[in-house]
C-alpha positions as CSV (number, residue, x, y, z in Angstrom):
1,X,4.9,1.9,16.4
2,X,8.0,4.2,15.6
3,X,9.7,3.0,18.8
4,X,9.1,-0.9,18.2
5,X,10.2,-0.6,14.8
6,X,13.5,1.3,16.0
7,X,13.9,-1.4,18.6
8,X,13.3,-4.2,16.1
9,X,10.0,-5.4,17.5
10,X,7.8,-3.9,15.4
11,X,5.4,-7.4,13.6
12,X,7.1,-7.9,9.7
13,X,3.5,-8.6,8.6
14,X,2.0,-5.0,9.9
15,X,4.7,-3.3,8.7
16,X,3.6,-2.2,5.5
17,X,0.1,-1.3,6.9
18,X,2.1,1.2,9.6
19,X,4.3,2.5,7.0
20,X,1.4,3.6,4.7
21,X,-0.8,5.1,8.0
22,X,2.0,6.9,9.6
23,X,3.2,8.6,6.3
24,X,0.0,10.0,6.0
25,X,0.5,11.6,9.4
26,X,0.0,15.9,9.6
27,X,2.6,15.6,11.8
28,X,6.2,16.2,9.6
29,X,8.2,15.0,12.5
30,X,6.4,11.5,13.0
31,X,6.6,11.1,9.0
32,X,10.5,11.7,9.0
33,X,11.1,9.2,12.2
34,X,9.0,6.8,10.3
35,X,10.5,7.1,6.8
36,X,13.4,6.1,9.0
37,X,12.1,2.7,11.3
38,X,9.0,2.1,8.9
39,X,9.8,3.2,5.2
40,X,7.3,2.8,2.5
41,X,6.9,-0.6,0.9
42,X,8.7,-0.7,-2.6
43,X,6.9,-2.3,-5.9
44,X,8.5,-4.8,-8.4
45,X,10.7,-2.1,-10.2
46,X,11.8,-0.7,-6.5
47,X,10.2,2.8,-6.6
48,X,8.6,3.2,-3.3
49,X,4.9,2.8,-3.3
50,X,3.4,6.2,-3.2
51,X,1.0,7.3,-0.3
52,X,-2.8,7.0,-0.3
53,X,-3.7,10.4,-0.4
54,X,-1.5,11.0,-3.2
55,X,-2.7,8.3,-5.1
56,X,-6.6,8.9,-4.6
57,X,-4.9,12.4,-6.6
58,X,-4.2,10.9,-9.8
59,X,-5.8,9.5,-12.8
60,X,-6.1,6.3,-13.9
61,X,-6.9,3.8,-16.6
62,X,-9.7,1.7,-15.3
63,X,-9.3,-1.0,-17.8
64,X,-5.5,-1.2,-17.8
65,X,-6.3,-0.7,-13.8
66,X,-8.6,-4.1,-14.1
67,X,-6.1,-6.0,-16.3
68,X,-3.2,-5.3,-13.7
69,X,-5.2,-6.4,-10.9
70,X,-5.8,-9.5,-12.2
71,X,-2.5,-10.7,-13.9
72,X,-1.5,-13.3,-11.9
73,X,2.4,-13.0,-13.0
74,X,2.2,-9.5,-11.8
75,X,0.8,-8.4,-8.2
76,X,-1.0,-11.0,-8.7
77,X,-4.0,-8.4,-6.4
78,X,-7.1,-10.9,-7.1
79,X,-5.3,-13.5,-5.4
80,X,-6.2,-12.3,-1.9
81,X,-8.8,-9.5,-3.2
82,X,-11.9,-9.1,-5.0
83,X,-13.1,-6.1,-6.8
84,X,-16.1,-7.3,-8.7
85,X,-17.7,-10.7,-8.7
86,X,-18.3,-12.3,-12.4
87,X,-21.8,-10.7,-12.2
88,X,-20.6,-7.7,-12.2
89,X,-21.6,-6.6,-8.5
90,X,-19.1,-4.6,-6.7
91,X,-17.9,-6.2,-3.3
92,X,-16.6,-4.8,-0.2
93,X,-13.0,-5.7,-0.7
C-alpha cells in the first residue's frame, strides 16, 4: 500500500481506511513511511484524526457522543451509518 501511495496509485477512496490500519501497525518503520505516503485523515478544525486504539483509550460523553453523530451540519455520521434504529435496537453498523 505504502509503495502505491508513494507512486501515486494508491485508490483516493481507500486512503483513509489504509491510513488508519497501517498506523496501527507494531512495526515503527511501516508507521513512519506511511505517516509519509498515507497520513492520517484530518477533521473539520484540521487536527489529525487520532488512531483507533488510542481512541477505544479515552472517555467519552455518550449523549454529546449521540448528538454529534447525528447533526447533520456537522460529520453529518448518520448519513451513511446507523447506530440505533428508532426502537432502540442496536444495529451492526
Amino acid at each position: 500500500m505504502i509503495q502505491l501511495a508513494e507512486k501515486g496509485q494508491f485508490p483516493d477512496e481507500m486512503k483513509s481506511s489504509a491510513a488508519l490500519a497501517l498506523a496501527e501497525s507494531d512495526n515503527a518503520e511501516i508507521v513512519k513511511a506511511a505517516a509519509k505516503a498515507l497520513p492520517l485523515p484530518k477533521m473539520k478544525d484540521g487536527a489529525q484524526i487520532v488512531p483507533i486504539s488510542r481512541l477505544t483509550e479515552m472517555t467519552g460523553d455518550a449523549k454529546a457522543g449521540r448528538a454529534v453523530f447525528r447533526d447533520a451540519k456537522g460529520p453529518n455520521c448518520i448519513n451513511c451509518h446507523q447506530i440505533e434504529t428508532r426502537q432502540g435496537d442496536r444495529a451492526a453498523n
